[in-house]
C-alpha positions as CSV (number, residue, x, y, z in Angstrom):
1,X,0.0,0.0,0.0
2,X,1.4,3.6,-0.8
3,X,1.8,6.0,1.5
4,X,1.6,9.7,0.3
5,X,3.5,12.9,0.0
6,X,1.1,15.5,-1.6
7,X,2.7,18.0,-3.4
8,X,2.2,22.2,-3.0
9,X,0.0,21.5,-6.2
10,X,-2.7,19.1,-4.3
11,X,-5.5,21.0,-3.0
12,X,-6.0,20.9,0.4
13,X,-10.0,19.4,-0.4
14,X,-8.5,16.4,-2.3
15,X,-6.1,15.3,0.6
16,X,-9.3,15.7,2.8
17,X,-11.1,13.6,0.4
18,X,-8.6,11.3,0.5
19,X,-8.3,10.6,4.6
20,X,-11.9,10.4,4.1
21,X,-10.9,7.0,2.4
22,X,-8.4,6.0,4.6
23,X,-5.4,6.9,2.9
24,X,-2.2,7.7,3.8
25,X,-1.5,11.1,2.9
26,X,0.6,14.1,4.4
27,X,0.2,17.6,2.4
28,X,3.8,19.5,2.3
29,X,2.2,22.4,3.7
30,X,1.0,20.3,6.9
31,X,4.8,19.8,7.4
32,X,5.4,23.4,7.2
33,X,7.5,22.9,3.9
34,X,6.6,25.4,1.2
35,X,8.8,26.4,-2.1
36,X,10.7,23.6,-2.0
37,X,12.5,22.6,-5.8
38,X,11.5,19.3,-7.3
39,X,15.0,17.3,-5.9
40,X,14.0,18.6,-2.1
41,X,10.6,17.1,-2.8
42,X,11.7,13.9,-4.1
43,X,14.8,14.1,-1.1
44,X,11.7,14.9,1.5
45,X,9.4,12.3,0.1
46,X,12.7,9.6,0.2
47,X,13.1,10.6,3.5
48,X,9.3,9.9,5.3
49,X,9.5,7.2,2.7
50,X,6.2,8.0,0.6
51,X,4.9,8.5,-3.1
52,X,4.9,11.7,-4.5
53,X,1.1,12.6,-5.6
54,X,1.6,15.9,-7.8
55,X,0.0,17.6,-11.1
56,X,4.1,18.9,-12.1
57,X,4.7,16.4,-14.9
58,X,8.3,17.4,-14.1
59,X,7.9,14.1,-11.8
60,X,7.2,12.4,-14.9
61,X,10.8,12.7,-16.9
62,X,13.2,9.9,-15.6
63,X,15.7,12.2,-13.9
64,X,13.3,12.7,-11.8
65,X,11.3,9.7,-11.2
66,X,14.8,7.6,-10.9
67,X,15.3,9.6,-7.7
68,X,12.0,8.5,-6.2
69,X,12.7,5.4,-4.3
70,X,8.5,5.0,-3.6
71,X,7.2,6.4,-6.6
72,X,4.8,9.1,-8.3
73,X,1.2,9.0,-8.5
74,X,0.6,12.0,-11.6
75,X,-2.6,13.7,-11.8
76,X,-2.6,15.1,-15.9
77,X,-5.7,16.7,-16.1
78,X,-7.4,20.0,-14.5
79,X,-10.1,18.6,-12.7
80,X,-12.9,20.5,-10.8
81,X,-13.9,21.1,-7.5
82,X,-16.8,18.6,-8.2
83,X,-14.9,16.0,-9.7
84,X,-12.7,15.8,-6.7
85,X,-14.6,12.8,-4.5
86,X,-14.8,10.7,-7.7
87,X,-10.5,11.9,-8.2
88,X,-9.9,10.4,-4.4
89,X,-11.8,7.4,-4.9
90,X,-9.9,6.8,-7.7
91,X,-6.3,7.5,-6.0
92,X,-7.6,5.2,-3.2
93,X,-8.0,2.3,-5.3
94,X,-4.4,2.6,-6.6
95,X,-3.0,3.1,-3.5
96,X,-4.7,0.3,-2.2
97,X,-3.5,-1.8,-5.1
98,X,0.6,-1.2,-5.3
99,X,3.4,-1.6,-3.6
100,X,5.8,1.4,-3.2
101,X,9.0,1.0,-5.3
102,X,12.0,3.0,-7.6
103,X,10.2,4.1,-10.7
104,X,6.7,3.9,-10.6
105,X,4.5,6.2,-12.2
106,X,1.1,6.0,-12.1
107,X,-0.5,9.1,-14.5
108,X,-4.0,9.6,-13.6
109,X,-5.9,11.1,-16.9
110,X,-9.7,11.9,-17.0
111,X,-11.2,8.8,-18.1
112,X,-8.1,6.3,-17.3
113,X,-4.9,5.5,-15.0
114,X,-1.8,3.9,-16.7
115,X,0.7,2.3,-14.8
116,X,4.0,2.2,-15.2
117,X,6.8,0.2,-13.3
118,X,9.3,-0.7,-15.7
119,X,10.9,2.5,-16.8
Protein backbone atom coordinates (compact mmCIF):
# COMPACT_ATOMS: atom_id res chain seq x y z
CA UNK A 1 0.00 0.00 0.00
CA UNK A 2 1.39 3.61 -0.83
CA UNK A 3 1.81 6.02 1.54
CA UNK A 4 1.55 9.72 0.26
CA UNK A 5 3.46 12.85 0.02
CA UNK A 6 1.09 15.50 -1.57
CA UNK A 7 2.72 17.98 -3.35
CA UNK A 8 2.22 22.19 -3.00
CA UNK A 9 0.03 21.54 -6.15
CA UNK A 10 -2.66 19.07 -4.32
CA UNK A 11 -5.49 21.04 -3.04
CA UNK A 12 -5.98 20.88 0.44
CA UNK A 13 -10.04 19.43 -0.43
CA UNK A 14 -8.50 16.43 -2.33
CA UNK A 15 -6.09 15.34 0.63
CA UNK A 16 -9.26 15.66 2.78
CA UNK A 17 -11.09 13.65 0.40
CA UNK A 18 -8.56 11.26 0.50
CA UNK A 19 -8.32 10.63 4.61
CA UNK A 20 -11.92 10.35 4.06
CA UNK A 21 -10.89 6.96 2.36
CA UNK A 22 -8.42 5.99 4.59
CA UNK A 23 -5.45 6.89 2.87
CA UNK A 24 -2.24 7.74 3.83
CA UNK A 25 -1.45 11.08 2.90
CA UNK A 26 0.57 14.10 4.40
CA UNK A 27 0.15 17.62 2.39
CA UNK A 28 3.85 19.48 2.28
CA UNK A 29 2.19 22.36 3.70
CA UNK A 30 0.98 20.35 6.94
CA UNK A 31 4.82 19.85 7.38
CA UNK A 32 5.41 23.36 7.24
CA UNK A 33 7.47 22.90 3.90
CA UNK A 34 6.64 25.39 1.25
CA UNK A 35 8.79 26.38 -2.06
CA UNK A 36 10.69 23.61 -2.04
CA UNK A 37 12.47 22.61 -5.77
CA UNK A 38 11.48 19.27 -7.26
CA UNK A 39 15.00 17.28 -5.89
CA UNK A 40 14.00 18.58 -2.09
CA UNK A 41 10.63 17.10 -2.79
CA UNK A 42 11.70 13.88 -4.09
CA UNK A 43 14.81 14.11 -1.11
CA UNK A 44 11.73 14.90 1.55
CA UNK A 45 9.44 12.27 0.13
CA UNK A 46 12.66 9.58 0.19
CA UNK A 47 13.14 10.63 3.50
CA UNK A 48 9.33 9.89 5.26
CA UNK A 49 9.46 7.19 2.73
CA UNK A 50 6.21 7.98 0.64
CA UNK A 51 4.92 8.48 -3.11
CA UNK A 52 4.91 11.72 -4.50
CA UNK A 53 1.14 12.62 -5.60
CA UNK A 54 1.60 15.91 -7.76
CA UNK A 55 -0.04 17.58 -11.07
CA UNK A 56 4.07 18.91 -12.11
CA UNK A 57 4.70 16.44 -14.88
CA UNK A 58 8.30 17.40 -14.13
CA UNK A 59 7.93 14.09 -11.82
CA UNK A 60 7.19 12.40 -14.93
CA UNK A 61 10.83 12.73 -16.89
CA UNK A 62 13.24 9.91 -15.65
CA UNK A 63 15.68 12.20 -13.92
CA UNK A 64 13.25 12.67 -11.78
CA UNK A 65 11.33 9.71 -11.20
CA UNK A 66 14.84 7.61 -10.93
CA UNK A 67 15.35 9.56 -7.69
CA UNK A 68 12.02 8.54 -6.16
CA UNK A 69 12.73 5.45 -4.30
CA UNK A 70 8.46 4.99 -3.60
CA UNK A 71 7.22 6.41 -6.58
CA UNK A 72 4.77 9.06 -8.31
CA UNK A 73 1.24 9.04 -8.50
CA UNK A 74 0.63 11.98 -11.60
CA UNK A 75 -2.63 13.72 -11.82
CA UNK A 76 -2.58 15.08 -15.95
CA UNK A 77 -5.66 16.66 -16.12
CA UNK A 78 -7.41 19.97 -14.54
CA UNK A 79 -10.06 18.56 -12.65
CA UNK A 80 -12.94 20.49 -10.80
CA UNK A 81 -13.91 21.15 -7.49
CA UNK A 82 -16.82 18.65 -8.19
CA UNK A 83 -14.89 16.01 -9.65
CA UNK A 84 -12.73 15.76 -6.69
CA UNK A 85 -14.59 12.75 -4.52
CA UNK A 86 -14.76 10.67 -7.66
CA UNK A 87 -10.52 11.90 -8.21
CA UNK A 88 -9.88 10.37 -4.45
CA UNK A 89 -11.77 7.44 -4.92
CA UNK A 90 -9.91 6.78 -7.70
CA UNK A 91 -6.27 7.48 -6.03
CA UNK A 92 -7.64 5.23 -3.24
CA UNK A 93 -7.98 2.32 -5.26
CA UNK A 94 -4.45 2.64 -6.58
CA UNK A 95 -3.00 3.14 -3.52
CA UNK A 96 -4.71 0.29 -2.16
CA UNK A 97 -3.50 -1.78 -5.14
CA UNK A 98 0.59 -1.18 -5.31
CA UNK A 99 3.36 -1.56 -3.64
CA UNK A 100 5.83 1.39 -3.23
CA UNK A 101 9.00 0.97 -5.26
CA UNK A 102 12.04 2.97 -7.59
CA UNK A 103 10.16 4.09 -10.74
CA UNK A 104 6.67 3.88 -10.59
CA UNK A 105 4.53 6.23 -12.20
CA UNK A 106 1.07 6.02 -12.10
CA UNK A 107 -0.49 9.09 -14.48
CA UNK A 108 -4.03 9.63 -13.59
CA UNK A 109 -5.89 11.09 -16.89
CA UNK A 110 -9.69 11.91 -16.99
CA UNK A 111 -11.21 8.79 -18.05
CA UNK A 112 -8.14 6.31 -17.34
CA UNK A 113 -4.86 5.48 -14.99
CA UNK A 114 -1.82 3.93 -16.68
CA UNK A 115 0.68 2.31 -14.84
CA UNK A 116 3.97 2.15 -15.16
CA UNK A 117 6.76 0.23 -13.33
CA UNK A 118 9.31 -0.67 -15.72
CA UNK A 119 10.88 2.54 -16.85
Amino acid sequence: MLRLLADENIPRRLATFLKQYSVDVVRLQDLGIRGISDKELVDTANELERTILTRDSDFTTPSLLSLARNGVIYISYQFSRDETPRLAKRIAFIVRQLEPKPRLLVVIEHEHIEVYDKY
